[in-house]
C-alpha positions as CSV (number, residue, x, y, z in Angstrom):
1,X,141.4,79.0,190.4
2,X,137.5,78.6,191.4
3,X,135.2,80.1,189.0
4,X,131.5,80.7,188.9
5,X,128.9,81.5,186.3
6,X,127.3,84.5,185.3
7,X,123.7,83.8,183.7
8,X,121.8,86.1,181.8
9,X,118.6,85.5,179.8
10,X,116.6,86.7,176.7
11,X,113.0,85.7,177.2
12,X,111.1,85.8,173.6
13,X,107.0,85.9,174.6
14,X,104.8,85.7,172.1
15,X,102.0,88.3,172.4
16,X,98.6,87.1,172.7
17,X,97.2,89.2,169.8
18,X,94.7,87.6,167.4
19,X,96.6,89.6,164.1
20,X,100.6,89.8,163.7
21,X,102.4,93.1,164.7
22,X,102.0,95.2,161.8
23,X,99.1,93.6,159.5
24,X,96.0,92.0,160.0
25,X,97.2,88.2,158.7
26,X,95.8,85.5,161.9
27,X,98.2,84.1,164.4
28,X,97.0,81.0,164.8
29,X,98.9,78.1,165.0
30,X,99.3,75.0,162.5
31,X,97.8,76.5,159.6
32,X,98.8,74.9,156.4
33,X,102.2,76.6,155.5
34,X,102.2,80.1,153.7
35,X,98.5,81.0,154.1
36,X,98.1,83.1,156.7
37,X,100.5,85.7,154.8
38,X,100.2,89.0,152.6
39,X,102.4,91.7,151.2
40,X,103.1,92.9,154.3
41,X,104.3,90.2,156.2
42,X,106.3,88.6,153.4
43,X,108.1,91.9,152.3
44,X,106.9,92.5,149.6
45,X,108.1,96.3,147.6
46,X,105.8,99.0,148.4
47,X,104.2,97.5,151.1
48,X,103.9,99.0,154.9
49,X,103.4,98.3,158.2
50,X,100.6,99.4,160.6
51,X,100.9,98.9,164.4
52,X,98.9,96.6,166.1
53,X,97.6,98.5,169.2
54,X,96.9,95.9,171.7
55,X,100.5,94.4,171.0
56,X,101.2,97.3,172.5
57,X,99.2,97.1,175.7
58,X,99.8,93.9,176.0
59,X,103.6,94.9,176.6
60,X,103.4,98.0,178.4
61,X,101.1,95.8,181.0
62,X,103.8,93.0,181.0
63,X,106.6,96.0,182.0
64,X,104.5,97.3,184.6
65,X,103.5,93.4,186.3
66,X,107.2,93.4,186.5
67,X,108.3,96.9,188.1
68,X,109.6,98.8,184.4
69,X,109.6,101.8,183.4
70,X,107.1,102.2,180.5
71,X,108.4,104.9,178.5
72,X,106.0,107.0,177.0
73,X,107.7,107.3,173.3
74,X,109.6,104.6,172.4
75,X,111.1,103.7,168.6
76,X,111.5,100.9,165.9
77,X,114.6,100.4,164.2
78,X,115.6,98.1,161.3
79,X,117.5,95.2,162.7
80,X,119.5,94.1,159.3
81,X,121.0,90.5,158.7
82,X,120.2,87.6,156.2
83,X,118.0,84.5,157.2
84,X,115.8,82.8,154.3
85,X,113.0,82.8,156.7
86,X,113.5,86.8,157.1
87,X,112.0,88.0,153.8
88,X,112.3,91.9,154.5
89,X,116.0,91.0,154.7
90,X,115.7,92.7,158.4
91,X,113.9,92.3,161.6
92,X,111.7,95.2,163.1
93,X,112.7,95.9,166.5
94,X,113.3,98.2,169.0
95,X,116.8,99.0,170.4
96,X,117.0,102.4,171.8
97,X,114.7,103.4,173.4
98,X,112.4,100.2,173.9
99,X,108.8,100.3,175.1
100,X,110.0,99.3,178.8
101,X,113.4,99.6,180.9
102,X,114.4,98.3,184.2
103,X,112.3,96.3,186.3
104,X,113.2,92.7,187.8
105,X,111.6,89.6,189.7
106,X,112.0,87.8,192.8
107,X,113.4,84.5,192.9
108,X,114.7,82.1,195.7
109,X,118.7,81.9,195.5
110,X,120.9,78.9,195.7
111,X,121.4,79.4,199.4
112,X,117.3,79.7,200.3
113,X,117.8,83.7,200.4
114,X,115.6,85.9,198.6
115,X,117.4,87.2,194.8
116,X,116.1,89.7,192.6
117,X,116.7,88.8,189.1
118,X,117.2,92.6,187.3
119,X,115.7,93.1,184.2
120,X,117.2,95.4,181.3
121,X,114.8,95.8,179.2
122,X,111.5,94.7,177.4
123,X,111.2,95.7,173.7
124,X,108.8,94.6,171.3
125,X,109.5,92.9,167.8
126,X,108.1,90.7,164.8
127,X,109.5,87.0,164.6
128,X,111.0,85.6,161.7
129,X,109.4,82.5,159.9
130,X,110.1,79.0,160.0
131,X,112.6,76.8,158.0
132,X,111.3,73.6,157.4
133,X,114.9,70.8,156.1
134,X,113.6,68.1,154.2
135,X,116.5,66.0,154.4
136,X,114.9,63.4,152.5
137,X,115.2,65.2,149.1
138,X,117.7,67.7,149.9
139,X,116.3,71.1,150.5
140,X,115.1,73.5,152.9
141,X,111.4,74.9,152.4
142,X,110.6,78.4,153.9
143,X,106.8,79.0,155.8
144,X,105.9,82.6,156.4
145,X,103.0,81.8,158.8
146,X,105.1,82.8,162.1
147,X,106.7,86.1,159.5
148,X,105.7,89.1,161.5
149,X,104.0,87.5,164.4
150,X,104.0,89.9,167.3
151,X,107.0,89.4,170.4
152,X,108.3,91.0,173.2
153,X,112.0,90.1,174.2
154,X,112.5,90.4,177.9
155,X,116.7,91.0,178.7
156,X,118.1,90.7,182.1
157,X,120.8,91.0,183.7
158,X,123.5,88.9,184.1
159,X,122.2,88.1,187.6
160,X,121.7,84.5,187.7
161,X,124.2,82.1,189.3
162,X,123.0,78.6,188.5
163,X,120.5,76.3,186.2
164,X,118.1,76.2,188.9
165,X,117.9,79.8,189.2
166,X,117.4,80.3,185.7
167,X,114.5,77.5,185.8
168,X,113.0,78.7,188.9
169,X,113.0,82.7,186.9
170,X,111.7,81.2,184.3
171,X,108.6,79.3,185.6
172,X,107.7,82.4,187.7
173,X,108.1,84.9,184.7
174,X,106.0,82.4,182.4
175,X,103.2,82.0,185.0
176,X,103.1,85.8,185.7
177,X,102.3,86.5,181.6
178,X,100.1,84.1,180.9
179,X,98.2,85.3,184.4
180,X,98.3,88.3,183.3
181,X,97.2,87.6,179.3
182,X,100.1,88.9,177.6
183,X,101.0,85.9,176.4
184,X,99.4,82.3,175.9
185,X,102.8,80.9,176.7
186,X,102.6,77.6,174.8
187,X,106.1,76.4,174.7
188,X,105.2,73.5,172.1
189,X,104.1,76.0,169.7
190,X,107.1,78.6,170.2
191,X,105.0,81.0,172.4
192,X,107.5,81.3,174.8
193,X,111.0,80.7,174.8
194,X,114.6,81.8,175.6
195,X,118.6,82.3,174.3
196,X,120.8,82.0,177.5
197,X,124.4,83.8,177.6
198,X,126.3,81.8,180.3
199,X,129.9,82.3,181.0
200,X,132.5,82.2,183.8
201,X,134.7,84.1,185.9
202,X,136.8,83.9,189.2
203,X,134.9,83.6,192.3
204,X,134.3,87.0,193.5
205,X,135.6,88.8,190.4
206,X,133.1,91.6,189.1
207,X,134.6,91.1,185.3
208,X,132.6,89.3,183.3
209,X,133.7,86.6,181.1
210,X,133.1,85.4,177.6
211,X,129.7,84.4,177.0
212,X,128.5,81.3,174.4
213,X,124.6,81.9,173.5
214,X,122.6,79.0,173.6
215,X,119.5,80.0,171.4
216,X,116.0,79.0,171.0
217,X,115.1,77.0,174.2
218,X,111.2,76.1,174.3
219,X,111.5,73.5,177.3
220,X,112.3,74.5,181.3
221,X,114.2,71.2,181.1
222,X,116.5,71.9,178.2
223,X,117.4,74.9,179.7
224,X,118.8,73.7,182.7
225,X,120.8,70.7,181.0
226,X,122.0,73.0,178.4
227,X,123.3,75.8,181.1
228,X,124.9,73.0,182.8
229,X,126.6,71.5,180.3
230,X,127.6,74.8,178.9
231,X,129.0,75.4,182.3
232,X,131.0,72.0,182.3
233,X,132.4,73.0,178.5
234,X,133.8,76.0,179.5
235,X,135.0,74.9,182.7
236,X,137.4,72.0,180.7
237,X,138.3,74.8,178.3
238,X,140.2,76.8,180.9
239,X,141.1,74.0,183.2
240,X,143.1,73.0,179.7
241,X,144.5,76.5,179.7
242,X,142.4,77.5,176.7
243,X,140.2,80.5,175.9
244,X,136.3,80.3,175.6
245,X,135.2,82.2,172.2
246,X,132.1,84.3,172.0
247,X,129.7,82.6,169.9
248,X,126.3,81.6,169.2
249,X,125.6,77.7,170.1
250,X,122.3,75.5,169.7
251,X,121.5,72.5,172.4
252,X,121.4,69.2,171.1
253,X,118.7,67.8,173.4
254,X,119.3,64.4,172.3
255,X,123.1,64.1,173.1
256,X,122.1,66.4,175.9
257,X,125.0,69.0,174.4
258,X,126.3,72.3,172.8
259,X,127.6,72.9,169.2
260,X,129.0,76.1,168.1
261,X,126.7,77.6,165.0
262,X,128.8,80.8,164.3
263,X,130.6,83.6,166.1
264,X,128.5,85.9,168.2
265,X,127.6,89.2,166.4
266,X,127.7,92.6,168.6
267,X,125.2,95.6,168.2
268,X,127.3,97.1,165.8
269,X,127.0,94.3,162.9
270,X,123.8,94.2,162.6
271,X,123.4,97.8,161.5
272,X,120.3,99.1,163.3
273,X,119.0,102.5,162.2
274,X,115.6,103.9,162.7
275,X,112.1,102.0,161.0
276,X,111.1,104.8,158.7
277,X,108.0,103.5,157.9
278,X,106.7,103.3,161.5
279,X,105.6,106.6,164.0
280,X,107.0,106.4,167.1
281,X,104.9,104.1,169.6
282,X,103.1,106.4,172.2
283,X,101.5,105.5,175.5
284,X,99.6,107.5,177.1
285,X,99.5,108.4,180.9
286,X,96.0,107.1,181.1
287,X,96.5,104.0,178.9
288,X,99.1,103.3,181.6
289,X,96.5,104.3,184.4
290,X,94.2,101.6,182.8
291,X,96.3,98.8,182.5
292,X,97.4,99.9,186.1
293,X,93.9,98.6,187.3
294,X,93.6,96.2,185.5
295,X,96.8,94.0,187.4
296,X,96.5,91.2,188.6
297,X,98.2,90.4,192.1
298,X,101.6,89.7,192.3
299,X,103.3,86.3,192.1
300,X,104.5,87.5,195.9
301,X,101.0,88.8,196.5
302,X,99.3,85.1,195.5
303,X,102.0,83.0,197.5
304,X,101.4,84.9,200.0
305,X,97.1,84.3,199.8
306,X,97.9,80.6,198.9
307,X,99.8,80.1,202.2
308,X,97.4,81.8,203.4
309,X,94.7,79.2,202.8
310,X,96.7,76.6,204.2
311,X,98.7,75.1,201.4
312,X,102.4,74.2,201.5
313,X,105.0,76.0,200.2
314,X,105.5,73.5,197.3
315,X,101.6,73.4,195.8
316,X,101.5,77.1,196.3
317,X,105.1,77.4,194.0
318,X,103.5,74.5,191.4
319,X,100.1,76.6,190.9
320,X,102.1,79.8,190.3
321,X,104.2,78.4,187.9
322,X,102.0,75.8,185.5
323,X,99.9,77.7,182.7
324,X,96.4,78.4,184.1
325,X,96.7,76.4,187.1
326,X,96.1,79.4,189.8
327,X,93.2,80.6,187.8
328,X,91.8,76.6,187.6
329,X,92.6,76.5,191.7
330,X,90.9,79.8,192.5
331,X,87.4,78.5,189.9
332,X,87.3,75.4,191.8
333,X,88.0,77.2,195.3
334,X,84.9,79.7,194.4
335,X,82.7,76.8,193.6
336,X,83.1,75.5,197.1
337,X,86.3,73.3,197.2
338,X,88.6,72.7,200.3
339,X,92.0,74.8,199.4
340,X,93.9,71.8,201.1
341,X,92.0,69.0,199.4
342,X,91.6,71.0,195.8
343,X,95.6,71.5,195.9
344,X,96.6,67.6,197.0
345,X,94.2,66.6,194.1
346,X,95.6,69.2,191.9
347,X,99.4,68.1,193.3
348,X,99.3,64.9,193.0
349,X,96.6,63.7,190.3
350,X,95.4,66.7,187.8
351,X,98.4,68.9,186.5
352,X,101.1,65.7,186.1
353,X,97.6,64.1,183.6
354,X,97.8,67.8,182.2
355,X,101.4,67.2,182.0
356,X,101.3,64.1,180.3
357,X,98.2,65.4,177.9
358,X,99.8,68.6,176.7
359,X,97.7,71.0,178.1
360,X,96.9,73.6,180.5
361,X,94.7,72.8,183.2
362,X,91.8,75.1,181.9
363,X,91.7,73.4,178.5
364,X,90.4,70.7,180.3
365,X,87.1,68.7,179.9
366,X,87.4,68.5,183.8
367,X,86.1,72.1,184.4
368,X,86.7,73.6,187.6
369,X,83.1,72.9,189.1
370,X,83.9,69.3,188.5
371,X,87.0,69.2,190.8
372,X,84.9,71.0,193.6
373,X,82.7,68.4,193.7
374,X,85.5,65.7,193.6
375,X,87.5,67.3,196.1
376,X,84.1,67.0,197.9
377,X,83.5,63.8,197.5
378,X,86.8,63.4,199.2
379,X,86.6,65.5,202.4
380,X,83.4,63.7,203.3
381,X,84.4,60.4,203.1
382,X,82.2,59.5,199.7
383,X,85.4,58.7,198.2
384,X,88.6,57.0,198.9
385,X,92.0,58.2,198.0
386,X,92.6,54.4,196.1
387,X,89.4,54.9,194.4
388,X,89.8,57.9,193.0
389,X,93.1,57.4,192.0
390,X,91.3,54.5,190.1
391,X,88.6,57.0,188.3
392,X,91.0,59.9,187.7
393,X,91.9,59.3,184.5
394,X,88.8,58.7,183.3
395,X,87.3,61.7,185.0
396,X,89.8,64.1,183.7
397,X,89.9,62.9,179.8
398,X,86.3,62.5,179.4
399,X,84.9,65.7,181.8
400,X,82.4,63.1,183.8
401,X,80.6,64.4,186.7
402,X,82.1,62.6,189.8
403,X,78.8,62.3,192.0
404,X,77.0,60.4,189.2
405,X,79.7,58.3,189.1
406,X,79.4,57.6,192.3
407,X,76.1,57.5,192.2
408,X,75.3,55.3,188.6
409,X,78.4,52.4,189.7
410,X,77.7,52.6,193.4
411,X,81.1,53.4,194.2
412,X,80.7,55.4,197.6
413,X,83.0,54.2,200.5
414,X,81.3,52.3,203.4
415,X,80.6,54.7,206.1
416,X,78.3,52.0,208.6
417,X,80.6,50.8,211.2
418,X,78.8,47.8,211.9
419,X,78.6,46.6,208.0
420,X,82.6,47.2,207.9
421,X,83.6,45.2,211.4
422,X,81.3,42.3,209.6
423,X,83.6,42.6,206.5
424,X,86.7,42.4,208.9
425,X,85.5,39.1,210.9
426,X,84.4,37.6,207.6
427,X,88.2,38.3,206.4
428,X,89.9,36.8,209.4
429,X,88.1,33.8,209.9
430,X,88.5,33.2,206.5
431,X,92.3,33.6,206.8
432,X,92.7,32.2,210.7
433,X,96.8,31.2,209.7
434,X,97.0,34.9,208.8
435,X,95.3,35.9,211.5
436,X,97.6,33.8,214.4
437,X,100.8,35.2,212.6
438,X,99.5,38.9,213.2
439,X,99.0,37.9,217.1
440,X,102.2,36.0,217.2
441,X,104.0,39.4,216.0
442,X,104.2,39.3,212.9
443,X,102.7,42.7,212.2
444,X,103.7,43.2,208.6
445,X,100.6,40.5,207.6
446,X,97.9,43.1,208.0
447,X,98.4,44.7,204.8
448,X,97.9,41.2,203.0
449,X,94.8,41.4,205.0
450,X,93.7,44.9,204.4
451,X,93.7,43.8,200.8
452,X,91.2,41.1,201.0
453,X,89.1,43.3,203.5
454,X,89.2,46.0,200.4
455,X,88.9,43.3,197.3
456,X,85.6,42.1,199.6
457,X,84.3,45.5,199.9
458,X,85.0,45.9,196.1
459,X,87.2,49.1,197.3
460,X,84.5,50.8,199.2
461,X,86.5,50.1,202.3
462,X,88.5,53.0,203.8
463,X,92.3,51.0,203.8
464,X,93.0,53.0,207.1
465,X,90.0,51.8,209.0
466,X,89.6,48.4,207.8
467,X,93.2,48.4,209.3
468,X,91.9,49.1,212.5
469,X,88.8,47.1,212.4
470,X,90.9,44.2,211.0
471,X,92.7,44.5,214.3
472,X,89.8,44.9,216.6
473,X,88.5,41.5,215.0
474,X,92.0,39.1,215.3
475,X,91.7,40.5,219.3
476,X,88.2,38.9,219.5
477,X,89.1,35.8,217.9
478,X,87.0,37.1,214.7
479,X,83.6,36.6,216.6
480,X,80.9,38.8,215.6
């Protein structure tokens, strides 16, 4: 019997608040453990909550980016089970009803058709702390720091029929918040990340199956292995003739696997009832008219203006999807850039020394001006791609100013034609064995030539015309 899987996802976002949810203790990240605390935040007897108002903003404009309903009163209830790192002994969330219902986002499915990915709901929540295992000496250490820092899970539905759907839903969803300033969406510090419930059915049955959770992924890439190998699992378990338990699972990234953690809890055991320290959350018709305005376009709106400019379907799909890379593209497109050139540039050399550096392309030294002017550089013929494959690094880590670069080393390209055809005959009759292969034939010798026309020009050559003019000179016998 074929079966296929059924994907669902719970998207946790950290909200880009300065203060946690319901005190006034900082948010920031790597602070030494336990310090940014207080009564509230580490439960202590007495103490109570007060809502943090932009949190909620920040999560009714998320719902309304993505098509929910924002409901005008929505509730906090006490989520109740045991973690050391939980030192109210419950979680504050909401379960019924949540700040946002219903909604969804556009993705491309398997077969190139266009798939909506529903959503179910967004509701907002604090997070837990952080359980540091010294395995050294043989205990587990508890920070508070991330103890009541401010979330909104994001639940769809089970609508998702592969790893690369998932990935593809989640890139989009992750460039669309931090667009949109919900969320700073910096996976290495937790910011944003996701459980996945995968399970399997017959082809074409509506049933669904039994799910295993796979929790706490902060990496696109460790999602996809672990829905695939969570998909292979459970495909051996009832090829064997076995049953797939519901439970709760963690990815091993390093043997690239699943272990089971414990069974899989329902609604029921974790005893919700209503937070009766906190109001109900209100939001107002004009709040909602306000954030309304204050949307950015849509990530079908942008691909659609990013084709529009003349880029391929691929750059326009990488700048919606990296952290801060649209904005970056759109800054350097204001200050004069070529859309085609800027994206190449930003394609092939910016966001992969982004990638490797660990940040988003507007934390950069290598401000958006600075890429205008490269990109300028480029289009006029200033600089060469092998050149500034050469200075990129260098540019981008140390914010340099490419035209007095250019300028202070001497670096731009020879334009004169009549200074390159003398580099050319220089070349062949320096090389005349070379040179009588090339006319016997033997066409694949030009390149070795084309490198000693370029390491006489000190790169300043353009490869593809000293090609041509390296030709033009063999014909004449390399006379001047």
């Amino acid at each position: 019997m074929e079966m296929e899987p059924v994907i669902g996802l719970e998207i946790h976002a950290q909200l880009n608040t300065r203060t946690k949810l319901f005190c006034s203790c900082p948010t920031e990240f790597g602070a030494e453990p336990n310090t940014n605390v207080c009564e509230v935040c580490t439960g202590q007897p007495g103490a109570l909550p007060r809502m943090n108002a932009l949190a909620v903003e920040l999560a009714a404009k998320a719902g309304l980016a993505l098509g929910a309903r924002v409901n005008g009163r929505s509730l906090f209830s006490r989520k109740n089970y045991f973690y050391p790192d939980l030192p109210n002994g419950f979680q504050t969330s909401q379960l019924d009803p949540p700040v946002c219902e219903g909604g969804g986002l556009g993705i491309a499915a398997d077969d190139g058709s266009a798939k909506r990915v529903r959503l179910n709901r967004i509701h907002m929540e604090d997070d837990a702390g952080k359980c540091v295992h010294d395995e050294r000496r043989g205990i587990t250490l508890v920070d508070l720091n991330r103890a009541g820092t401010p979330l909104i899970e994001i639940v769809t539905e089970p609508d998702i029929s592969s790893s690369r759907e998932a990935v593809e839903f989640l890139r989009k969803l992750h460039g669309l918040l931090v667009r949109l300033g919900v969320t700073r969406g910096r996976m290495e510090e937790g910011e944003f990340r996701c459980d996945v419930n995968v399970s399997l059915r017959p082809r074409g049955s509506s049933r669904l199956g039994v799910r295993g959770e796979i929790k706490n992924l902060n990496s696109f890439r460790f999602v996809g292995q672990a829905i695939d190998y969570e998909i292979r699992r459970q495909s051996g378990v009832y090829a064997a003739g076995g049953q797939v338990l519901q439970e709760t699972l963690h990815f091993d990234s390093a043997k690239g696997e699943t272990r089971s953690l414990r069974s899989k809890e329902e609604a029921h055991d974790y005893r919700y009832f209503p937070q009766p320290d906190l109001p109900p959350v209100q939001v107002s018709p004009e709040l909602l008219e306000r954030l309304r305005a204050e949307l950015p376009e849509s990530p079908e709106e942008a691909a659609a203006r990013l084709l529009g400019l003349g880029l391929k379907d691929g750059q326009a799909r990488l700048l919606l999807e990296r952290r801060g890379a649209l904005e970056y593209f759109d800054r350097a497109h204001a200050a004069g850039a070529s859309p085609q050139r800027l994206a190449a540039l930003m394609e092939e050399l910016f966001l992969p020394f982004c990638q490797r550096e660990g940040a988003g392309p507007l934390d950069s030294p290598f401000a958006p001006g600075l890429m205008a002017s490269l990109a300028g550089l480029a289009g006029d013929g200033t600089l060469g791609r092998r050149k500034i494959q050469e200075l990129s690094e260098r540019l981008f880590r140390e914010g340099l100013d490419p035209a007095r670069v250019v300028r202070e080393q001497g670096l731009a390209q020879i334009s004169d034609e009549g200074e390159l055809y003398e580099l050319a005959r220089q070349v062949v009759e320096a090389h005349p064995g070379e040179s009588a292969k090339y006319r016997q034939g033997q066409e694949k010798i030009l390149s070795f030539l084309v490198g000693k026309m370029m390491k006489l020009s000190a790169g300043r050559a353009e490869p593809r015309r000293a090609g041509e003019l390296l030709k033009e000179a063999i014909a004449r016998g390399g006379e001047g």
